[in-house]
C-alpha positions in Angstrom: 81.3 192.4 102.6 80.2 191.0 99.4 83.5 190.9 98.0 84.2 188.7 101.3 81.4 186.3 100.2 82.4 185.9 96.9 86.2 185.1 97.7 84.6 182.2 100.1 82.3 181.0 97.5 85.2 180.5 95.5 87.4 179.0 97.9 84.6 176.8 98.8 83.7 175.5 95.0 87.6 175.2 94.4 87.6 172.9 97.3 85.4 170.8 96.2 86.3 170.1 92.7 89.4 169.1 94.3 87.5 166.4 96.3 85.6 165.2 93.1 89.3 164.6 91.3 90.2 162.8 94.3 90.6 158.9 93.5 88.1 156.4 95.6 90.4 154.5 97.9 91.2 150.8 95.5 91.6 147.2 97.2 95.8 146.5 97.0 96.7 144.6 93.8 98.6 141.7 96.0 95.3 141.2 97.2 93.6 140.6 93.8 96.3 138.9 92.4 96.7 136.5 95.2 92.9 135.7 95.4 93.2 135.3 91.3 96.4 132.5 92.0 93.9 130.6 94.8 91.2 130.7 92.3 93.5 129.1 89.6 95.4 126.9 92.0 91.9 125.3 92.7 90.5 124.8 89.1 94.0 122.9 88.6 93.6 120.3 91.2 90.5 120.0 89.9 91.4 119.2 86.5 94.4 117.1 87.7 91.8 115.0 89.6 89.7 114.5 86.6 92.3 113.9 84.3 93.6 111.2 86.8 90.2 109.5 86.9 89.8 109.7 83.4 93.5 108.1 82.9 92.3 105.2 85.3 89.0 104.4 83.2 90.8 104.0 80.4 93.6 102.1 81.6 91.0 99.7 83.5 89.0 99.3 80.1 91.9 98.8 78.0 93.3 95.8 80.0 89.9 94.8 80.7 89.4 94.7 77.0 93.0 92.9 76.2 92.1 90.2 78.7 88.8 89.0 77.2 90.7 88.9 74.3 93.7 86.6 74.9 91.3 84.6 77.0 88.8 84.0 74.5 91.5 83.0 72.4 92.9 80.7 74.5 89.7 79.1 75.3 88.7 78.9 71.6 92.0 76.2 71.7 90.7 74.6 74.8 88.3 71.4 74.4 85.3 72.8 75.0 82.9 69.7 75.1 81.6 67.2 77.4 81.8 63.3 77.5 78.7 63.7 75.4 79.6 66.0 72.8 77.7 68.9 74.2 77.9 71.9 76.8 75.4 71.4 79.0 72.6 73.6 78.7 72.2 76.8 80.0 69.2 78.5 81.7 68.9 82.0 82.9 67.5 82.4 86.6 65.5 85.7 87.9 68.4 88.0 88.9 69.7 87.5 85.1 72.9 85.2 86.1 73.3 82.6 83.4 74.2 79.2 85.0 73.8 75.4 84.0 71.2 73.3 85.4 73.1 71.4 87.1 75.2 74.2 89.5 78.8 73.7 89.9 79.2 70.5 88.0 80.7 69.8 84.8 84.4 69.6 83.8 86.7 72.3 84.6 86.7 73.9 81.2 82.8 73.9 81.8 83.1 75.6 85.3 85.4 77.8 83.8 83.7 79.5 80.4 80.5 79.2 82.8 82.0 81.9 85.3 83.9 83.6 82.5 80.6 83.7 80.6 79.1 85.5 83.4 81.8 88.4 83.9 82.1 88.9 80.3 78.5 89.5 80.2 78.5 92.0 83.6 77.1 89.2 85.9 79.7 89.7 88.7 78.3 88.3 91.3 77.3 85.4 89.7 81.3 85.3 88.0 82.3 85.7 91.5 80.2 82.4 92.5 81.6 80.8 89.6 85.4 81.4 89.9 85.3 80.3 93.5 83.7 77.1 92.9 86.1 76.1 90.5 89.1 77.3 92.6 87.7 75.1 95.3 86.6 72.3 92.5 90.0 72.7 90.9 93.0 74.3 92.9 96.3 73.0 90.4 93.8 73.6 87.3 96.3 75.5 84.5 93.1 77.8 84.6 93.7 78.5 88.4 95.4 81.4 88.4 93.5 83.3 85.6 89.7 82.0 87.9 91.6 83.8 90.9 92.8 87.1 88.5 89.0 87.6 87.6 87.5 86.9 90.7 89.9 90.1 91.6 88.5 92.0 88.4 84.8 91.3 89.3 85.1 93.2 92.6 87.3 95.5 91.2 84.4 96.3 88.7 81.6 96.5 91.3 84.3 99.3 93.4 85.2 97.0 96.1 88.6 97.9 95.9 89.8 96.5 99.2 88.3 92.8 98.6 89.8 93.0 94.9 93.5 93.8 96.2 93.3 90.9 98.2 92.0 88.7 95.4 95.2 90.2 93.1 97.5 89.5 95.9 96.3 86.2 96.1 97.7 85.8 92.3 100.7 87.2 93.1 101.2 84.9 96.1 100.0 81.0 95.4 100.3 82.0 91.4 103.6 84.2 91.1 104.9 82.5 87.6 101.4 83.1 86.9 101.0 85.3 82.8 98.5 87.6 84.8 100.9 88.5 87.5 101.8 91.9 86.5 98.2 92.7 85.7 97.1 91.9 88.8 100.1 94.3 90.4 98.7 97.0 87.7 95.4 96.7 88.8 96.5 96.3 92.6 98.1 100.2 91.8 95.0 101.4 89.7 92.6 100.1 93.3 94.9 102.1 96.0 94.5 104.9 93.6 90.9 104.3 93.4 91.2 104.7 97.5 92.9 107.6 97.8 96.2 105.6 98.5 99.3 107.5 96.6 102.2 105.8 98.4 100.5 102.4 97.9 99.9 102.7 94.5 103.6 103.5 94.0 105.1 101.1 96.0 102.6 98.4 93.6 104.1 100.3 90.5 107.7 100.3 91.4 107.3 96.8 92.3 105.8 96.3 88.8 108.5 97.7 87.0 111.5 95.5 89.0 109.9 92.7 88.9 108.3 92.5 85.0 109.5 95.4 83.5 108.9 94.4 79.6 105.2 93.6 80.2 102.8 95.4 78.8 101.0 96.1 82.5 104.5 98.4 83.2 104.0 100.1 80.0 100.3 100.8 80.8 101.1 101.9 84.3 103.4 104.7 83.0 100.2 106.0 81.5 98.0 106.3 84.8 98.1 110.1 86.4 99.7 109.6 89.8 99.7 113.3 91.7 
């Protein structure tokens, strides 16, 4: 009898040691790997987004940059005076906006470095107030066009994307000899990007690239991140 209970001890112990050698049941490694690839597949749309947001900054500072640039050029070869001799003089109002004393008058190179004053300086709306009075002032101006491409710019920097691609396609439509033409189609592209509009944004580049392909706005529109 004790021999009996020893042999079922045994059995019993061996039995268990080969339950403690047993593996614990593991998830499938399809399963982690195909969690892993969601996990990655996320971070890179991610960092394709930024990287397209940064590439549109950039882009938008650069011509920004370019612009005031050549146009401060050109107006430092503009006549810049009145009758008198003298600019008129400037006062600044409560909400910051710089403007002359005398609102909208003046000659159109006043009207102009008045509103181009203002957006150079950040004051948008009042740039936008300025522009439009002298498109209205001065429609066949040979400053026309550029008043109507930075009316566009001034919405386009206060994110009203919508209003500023119909203040660009305003260039491209009364102005289209205009030298701001394929910026304004460049910016038109970088503002349906801005809205979530892929397919807009190409058509505006491919139409960029027929219809000014030398110009410096194609070659800055092969730099933007389009997914």
């Amino acid at each position: 009898m004790t021999t009996l209970i020893c042999r079922i001890l045994t059995v019993a112990m061996f039995i268990g040691l080969l339950s403690a050698c047993t593996p614990p049941p593991t998830v499938p490694v399809s399963n982690n790997l195909t969690l892993e690839m969601r996990r990655l597949h996320s971070s890179l749309n991610k960092q394709g987004q930024t990287v397209q947001k940064l590439s549109l900054q950039v882009a938008e500072l650069e011509t920004r940059l370019q612009h005031q640039s050549d146009e401060i050029e050109q107006l430092r070869k503009a006549p810049q005076t009145t009758q008198g001799g003298y600019l008129p003089a400037r006062t600044v109002q409560p909400d910051g906006a710089a403007t002359t004393l005398a609102q909208g008058e003046g000659s159109p190179t006043e009207v102009y470095l008045q509103a181009f004053g203002d957006y150079a300086s950040g004051r948008y709306q009042a740039a936008i107030h300025g522009f439009e009075t002298f498109l209205q002032r001065f429609p066949n101006n040979s400053y026309a066009s550029n008043a109507q491409f930075w009316l566009g710019d001034c919405y386009f920097n206060q994110q009203q994307y919508p209003l500023a691609i119909q203040e660009f396609e305003l260039v491209l439509n009364d102005y289209p000899s205009a030298a701001k033409s394929p910026d304004a189609l460049l910016k038109i592209a970088m503002a349906q990007l801005q809205l979530g509009a892929t397919d807009e944004a190409l058509q505006a580049i491919n139409s960029l690239n027929q219809r000014y392909p030398k110009s410096t706005a194609t070659q800055k529109a092969q730099e933007l991140a389009i997914p």
